[in-house]
N, C-alpha and C positions, 0 to 999 in steps of 0.2 A: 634319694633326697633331692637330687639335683632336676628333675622333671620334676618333682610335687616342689621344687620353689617356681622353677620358670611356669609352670602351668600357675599356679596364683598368681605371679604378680600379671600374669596375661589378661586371667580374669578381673583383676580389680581394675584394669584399664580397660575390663567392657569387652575386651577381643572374641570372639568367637575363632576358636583355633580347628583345624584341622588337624587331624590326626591318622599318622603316616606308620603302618606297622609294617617296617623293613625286615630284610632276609629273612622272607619264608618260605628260601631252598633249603635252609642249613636243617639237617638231618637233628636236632635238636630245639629244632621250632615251637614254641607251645601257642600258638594264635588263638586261641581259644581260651588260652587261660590269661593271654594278655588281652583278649577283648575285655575279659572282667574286671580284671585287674585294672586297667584304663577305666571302665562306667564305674568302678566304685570309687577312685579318684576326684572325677568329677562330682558324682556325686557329697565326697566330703568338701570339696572345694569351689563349688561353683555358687553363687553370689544371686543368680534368678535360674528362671524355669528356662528360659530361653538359651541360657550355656549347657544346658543337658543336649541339646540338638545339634551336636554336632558330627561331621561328615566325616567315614574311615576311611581309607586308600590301604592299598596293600601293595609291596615295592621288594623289587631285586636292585636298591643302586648299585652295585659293582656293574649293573648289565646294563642300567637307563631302562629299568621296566616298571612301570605302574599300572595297576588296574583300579576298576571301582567297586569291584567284588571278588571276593578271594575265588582266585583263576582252579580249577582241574592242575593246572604243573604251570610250574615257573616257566617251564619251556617253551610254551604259547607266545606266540610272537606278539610284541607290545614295545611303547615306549613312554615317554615320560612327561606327553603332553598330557593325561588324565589331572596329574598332582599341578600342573602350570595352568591349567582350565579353571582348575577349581580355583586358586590363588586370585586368579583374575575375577571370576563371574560371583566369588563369594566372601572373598577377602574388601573390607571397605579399601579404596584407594586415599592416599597417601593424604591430609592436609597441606595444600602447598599454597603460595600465591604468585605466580609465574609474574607477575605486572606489579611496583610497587620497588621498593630499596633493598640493599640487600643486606638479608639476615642468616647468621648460620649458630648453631649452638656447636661448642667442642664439646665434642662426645668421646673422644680419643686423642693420645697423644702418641707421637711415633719420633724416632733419632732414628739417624746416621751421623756419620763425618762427614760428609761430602755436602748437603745442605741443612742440615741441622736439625731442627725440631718439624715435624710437622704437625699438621692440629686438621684432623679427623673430624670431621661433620655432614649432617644434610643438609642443604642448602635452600632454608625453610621460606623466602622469599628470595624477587629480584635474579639476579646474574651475578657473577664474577669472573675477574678477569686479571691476568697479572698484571703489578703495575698499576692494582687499584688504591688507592689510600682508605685506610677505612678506622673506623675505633674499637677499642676493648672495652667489654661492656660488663657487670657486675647489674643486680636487680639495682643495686641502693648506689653503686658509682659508676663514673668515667675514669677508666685506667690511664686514655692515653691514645694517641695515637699511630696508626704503624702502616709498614707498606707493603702489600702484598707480591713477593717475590716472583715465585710459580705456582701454576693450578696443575693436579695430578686426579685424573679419575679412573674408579678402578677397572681393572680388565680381567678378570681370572682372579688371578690368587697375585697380580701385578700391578701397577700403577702406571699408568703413561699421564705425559703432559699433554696438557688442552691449552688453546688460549683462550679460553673461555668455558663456565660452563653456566646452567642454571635451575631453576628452582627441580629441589626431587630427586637431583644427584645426590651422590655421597661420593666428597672431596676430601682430597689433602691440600693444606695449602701454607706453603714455606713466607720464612720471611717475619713470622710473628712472634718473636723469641720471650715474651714474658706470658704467651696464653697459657693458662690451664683448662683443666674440666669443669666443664659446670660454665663458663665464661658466656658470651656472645661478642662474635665478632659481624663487626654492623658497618653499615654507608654512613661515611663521616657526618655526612650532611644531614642525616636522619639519624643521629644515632637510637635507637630504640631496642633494651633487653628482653630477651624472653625467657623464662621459669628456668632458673636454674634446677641444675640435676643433685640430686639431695646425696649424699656419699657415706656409708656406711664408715663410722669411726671404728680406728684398727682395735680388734680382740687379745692379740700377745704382742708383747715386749721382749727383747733380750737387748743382753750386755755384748758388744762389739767394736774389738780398741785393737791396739798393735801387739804382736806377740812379745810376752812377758819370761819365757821359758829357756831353760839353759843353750837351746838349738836355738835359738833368732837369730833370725838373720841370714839362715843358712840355704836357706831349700825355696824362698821367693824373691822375687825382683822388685814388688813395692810393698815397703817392709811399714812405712812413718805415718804419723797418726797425721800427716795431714794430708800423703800421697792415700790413704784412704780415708777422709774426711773431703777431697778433690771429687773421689769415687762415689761417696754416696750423695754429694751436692748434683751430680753428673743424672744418680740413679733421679732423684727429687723431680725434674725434668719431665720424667714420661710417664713414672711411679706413679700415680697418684695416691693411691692406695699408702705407701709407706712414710713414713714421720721421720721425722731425726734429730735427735736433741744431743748436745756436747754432756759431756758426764769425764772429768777429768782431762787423763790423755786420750779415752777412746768415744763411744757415742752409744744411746739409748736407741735401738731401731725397734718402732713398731708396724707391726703390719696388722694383714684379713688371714692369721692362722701359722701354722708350721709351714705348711706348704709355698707361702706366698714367700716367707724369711729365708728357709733352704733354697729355693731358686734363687735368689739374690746372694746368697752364700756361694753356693755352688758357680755359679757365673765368676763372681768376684775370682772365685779360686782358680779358675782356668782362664782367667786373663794373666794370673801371675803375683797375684794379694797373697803377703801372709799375714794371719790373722786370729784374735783370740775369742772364741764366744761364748757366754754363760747362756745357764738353762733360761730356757722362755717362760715367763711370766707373765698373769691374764692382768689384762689392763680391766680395772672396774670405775665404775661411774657412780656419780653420787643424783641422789634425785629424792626429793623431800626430806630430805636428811636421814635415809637410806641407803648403804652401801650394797650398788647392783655387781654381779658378772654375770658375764656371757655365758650362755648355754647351746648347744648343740644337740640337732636331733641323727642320731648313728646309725644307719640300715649295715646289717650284718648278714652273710649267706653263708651258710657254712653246713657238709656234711655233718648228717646226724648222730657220727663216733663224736665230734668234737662237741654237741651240745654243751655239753656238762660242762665245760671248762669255760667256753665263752657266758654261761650266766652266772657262772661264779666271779669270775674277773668283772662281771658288771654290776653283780651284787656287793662286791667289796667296792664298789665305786658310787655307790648309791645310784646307780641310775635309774630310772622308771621307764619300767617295761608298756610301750604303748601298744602292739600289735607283734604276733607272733604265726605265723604260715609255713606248713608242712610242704613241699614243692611235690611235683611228678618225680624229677630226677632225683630223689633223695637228699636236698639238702633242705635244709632251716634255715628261714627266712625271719629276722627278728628286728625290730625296732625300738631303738631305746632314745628319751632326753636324758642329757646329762650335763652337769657342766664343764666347761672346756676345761677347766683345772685338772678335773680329775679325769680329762681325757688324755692326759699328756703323756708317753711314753706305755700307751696300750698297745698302740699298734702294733709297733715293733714286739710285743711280749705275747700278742695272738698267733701274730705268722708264725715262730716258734711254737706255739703251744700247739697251730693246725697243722704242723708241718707243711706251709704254704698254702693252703689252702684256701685258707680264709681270701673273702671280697667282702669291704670295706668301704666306705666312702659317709662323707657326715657333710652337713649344712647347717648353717647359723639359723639357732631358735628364737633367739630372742635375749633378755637380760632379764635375771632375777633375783629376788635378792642372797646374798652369799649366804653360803653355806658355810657347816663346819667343816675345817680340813679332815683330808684322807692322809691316811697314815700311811706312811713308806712303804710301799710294795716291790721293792727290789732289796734283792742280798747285799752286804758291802759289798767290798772289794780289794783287790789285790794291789798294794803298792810297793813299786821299786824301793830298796830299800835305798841303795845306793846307784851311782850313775856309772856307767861301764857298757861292755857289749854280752848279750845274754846267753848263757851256755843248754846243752843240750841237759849235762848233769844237774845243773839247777832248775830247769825247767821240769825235770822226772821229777824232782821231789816235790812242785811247786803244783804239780797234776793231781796230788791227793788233798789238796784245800782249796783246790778252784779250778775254775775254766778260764783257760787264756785266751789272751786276745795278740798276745806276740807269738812271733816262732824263736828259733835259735839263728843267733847270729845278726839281732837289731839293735841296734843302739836304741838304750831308755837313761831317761834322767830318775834321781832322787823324787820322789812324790807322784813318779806316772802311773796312771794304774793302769794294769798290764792283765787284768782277769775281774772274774766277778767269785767271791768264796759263795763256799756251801750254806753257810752262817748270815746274819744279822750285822753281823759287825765287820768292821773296815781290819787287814792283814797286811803287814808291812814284811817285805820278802826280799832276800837277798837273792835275783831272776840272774844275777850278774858271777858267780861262784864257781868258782871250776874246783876241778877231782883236784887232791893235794896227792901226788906220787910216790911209792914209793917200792922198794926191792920185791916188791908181792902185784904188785900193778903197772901196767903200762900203758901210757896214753892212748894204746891205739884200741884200750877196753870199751871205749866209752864208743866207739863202735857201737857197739849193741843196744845202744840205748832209743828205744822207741817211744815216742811220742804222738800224743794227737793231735791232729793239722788244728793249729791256732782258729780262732772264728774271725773273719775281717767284716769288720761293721762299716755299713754305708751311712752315710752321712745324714741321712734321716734317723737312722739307729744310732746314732754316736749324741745325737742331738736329743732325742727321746731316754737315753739313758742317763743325760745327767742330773746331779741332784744341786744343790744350793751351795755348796761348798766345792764346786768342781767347776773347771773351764774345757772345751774343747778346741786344742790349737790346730789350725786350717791351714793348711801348706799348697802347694801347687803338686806336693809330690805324698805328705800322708794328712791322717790326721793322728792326732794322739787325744787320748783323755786324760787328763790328769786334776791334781787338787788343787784351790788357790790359793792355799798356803805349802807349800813344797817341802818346807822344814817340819820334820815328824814330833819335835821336840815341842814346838810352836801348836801346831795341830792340836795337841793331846794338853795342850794347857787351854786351850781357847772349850773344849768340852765343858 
């Protein structure tokens, strides 16, 4: 999915792309089958007759080798001016205007502590220079204006400072602390915008506030809804991508998917955030008085033991099977849209179902209009009954109505759930119980008591598992799943 979006938007901008088929030393090569694989590509995707005509190369980069024709052996001595000839003598060069005031669009944003923001751009006319005064520009206003601190251009995978640079570059440049993307920053004196950059509005939502659970407090160093409310004003900064709205004591974060929310989760949690999140929810739009969501198009690879399971799981998800390919090495190659609703908490329920096997990856299709819900596809679950430390003897008995997610010897509270049951419905489990003794037993029986190694859910899985009525609290040291109502009495009235 990820080359059939960048290859369209390359085409609707006209591009004439080259096309670079790397590692083919690797003893698993198919070149032949990715020649076609590529001409049918184009062929669905290209806009005239004249993006059909484009030029292959064929490349070892680990080694800096390219050719123009697929080589006899990778081992033929080459190097990597073929693909840099071609960039030059068939690539259009750059639109710039070296002469003229200077103009740059943010195209990125980047932090540190040490000089703060910096705002990522080409530097589409003119010069710069630190120490230039210049304005912020918007299509429809003037922001303001501000001082150019230092110019940084890049070197590698590094930045060095310039005192100067000009049109055609690609700068960093400090000093601007209200830029965003999309912006132009211009010669005071000329100020003049150019086309801002259009930004894809965020697909999921979730619930993200300070931890509410019997344990707060205990296992992070910034615990308060406003030392993380500091934190995601901090994220806003470089994010562009993510939103953030106050919702009581905690806050509504949306973003471009799971993937984009868990990095931001994940970070926060190893800086030392403790924190509470609910399941993600698809942000919809409204448009003629139509209620749209987001949809996603799913490329799936999977050996052909597992077919069966992954078109069933996409069947109960309604998705539409768009294209389906047999491979050389025995796996299934399958393509589905679907919508992101009903994409939520697949993932994690594949890889289990392939025994790891599964490769996955999905990109945004577009928005259409909502669907009917899908109906709950996971079993209940196991909840603490009461709050204590968990025995080996209640965990044996706890093993014939579920799969756990604790071992022995973890502290859990009242409403954690601790397993997923065999069943439909939600099991309230005393995980905390020890042997009662007596003249026919002695402690040291429980001895013998064998169990299976708990399952520990990573935090994309702990996130994909829960349901509507559930939080996942985020520590620096675990995470737990639990209910958002913790009282069972409560719970079972609210049904």
């Amino acid at each position: 999915p990820q080359t059939r979006f960048v290859l369209k938007k390359a085409l609707e901008l006209g591009l004439q792309p080259i096309v670079v088929i790397n590692k083919i030393d690797k003893p698993a090569a198919r070149i032949a089958e990715v020649e076609d694989e590529v001409a049918n590509l184009f062929l669905e995707l290209a806009t005239t007759d004249d993006q059909l005509q484009y030029r292959t190369y064929y490349a070892v980069g680990r080694d800096g080798k390219a050719w123009e024709a697929m080589p006899d052996s990778s081992a033929v001595d080459a190097n990597i001016e073929p693909i840099l000839a071609a960039i030059v003598d068939h690539m259009p060069a750059p639109k710039i205007a070296a002469d003229g005031s200077f103009q740059l669009l943010a195209t990125s944003l980047e932090w540190d502590n040490y000089a703060g923001k910096y705002v990522v751009g080409k530097i589409e006319r003119g010069t710069v220079g630190s120490g230039q005064q210049v304005a912020l520009l918007t299509e429809d206003a003037n922001l303001g204006s501000a001082k150019i601190d230092k110019v940084y251009v890049f070197k590698g995978l590094g930045k060095v400072e310039a005192n100067q640079a000009s049109a055609g570059e690609i700068v960093a440049v400090t000093g601007i602390k209200e830029a965003q993307i999309g912006q132009t920053i211009s010669d005071i004196n000329n100020p003049e915008a150019l086309p801002t950059i259009e930004l894809e509005p965020p697909t999921l939502s979730m619930y993200l506030g300070p931890n509410t659970s019997p344990l707060k407090g205990k296992e992070g160093e910034f615990t308060t809804s406003r030392q993380i409310g500091d934190r995601l004003n901090k994220e806003l900064e470089t994010n562009i991508g993510l939103k953030v709205d106050q919702e009581g004591i905690g806050f509504i974060i949306q973003g471009r998917g799971e993937l984009h929310l868990s990095v931001l989760i994940e970070t926060m949690r190893r800086e030392g955030f403790e924190f509470e999140v609910g399941r993600p929810q698809v942000v919809y739009q409204e448009k003629e008085g139509q209620k749209l969501e987001p949809f996603e198009e799913v490329a799936v690879e999977v050996p052909l033991e597992h077919a069966g399971v992954i078109q069933s799981e996409f069947g109960k998800r309604r998705a539409e099977l768009l294209d389906q390919q047999n491979m050389s090495d025995g796996t299934l190659r399958l393509r589905y849209v679907m919508a992101t609703r009903a994409l939520l908490g697949l993932r994690s329920l594949l890889i289990t179902a392939t025994k790891g096997t599964l490769i996955m990856s999905s990109v945004m299709h577009g928005y259409k209009p909502k669907t009917s819900d899908v109906p709950q596809q996971r079993n209940g679950v196991l909840i603490a009954w009461d709050q204590g430390t968990t025995t080996p003897y209640a965990l044996q008995n706890a093993e014939a109505r579920a799969t756990l997610y604790v071992g022995p010897g973890v502290t859990v509270y009242t409403g954690q759930v601790v397993g997923i049951t065999t069943g439909r419905d939600d099991l309230d489990f005393n995980v905390t119980k020890e042997k009662h003794l007596n003249n026919m037993r002695s402690k040291s029986s429980d001895g013998s008591v064998q169990l299976t190694p708990a399952i520990e859910l990573s935090l994309e899985q702990c996130i994909d598992f829960l349901e509507d009525d559930e939080l996942l609290e985020v520590t620096p040291q675990n995470l737990r799943l639990r209910k958002r109502e913790l009282d069972r009495n409560k719970r079972k009235r609210k049904k």
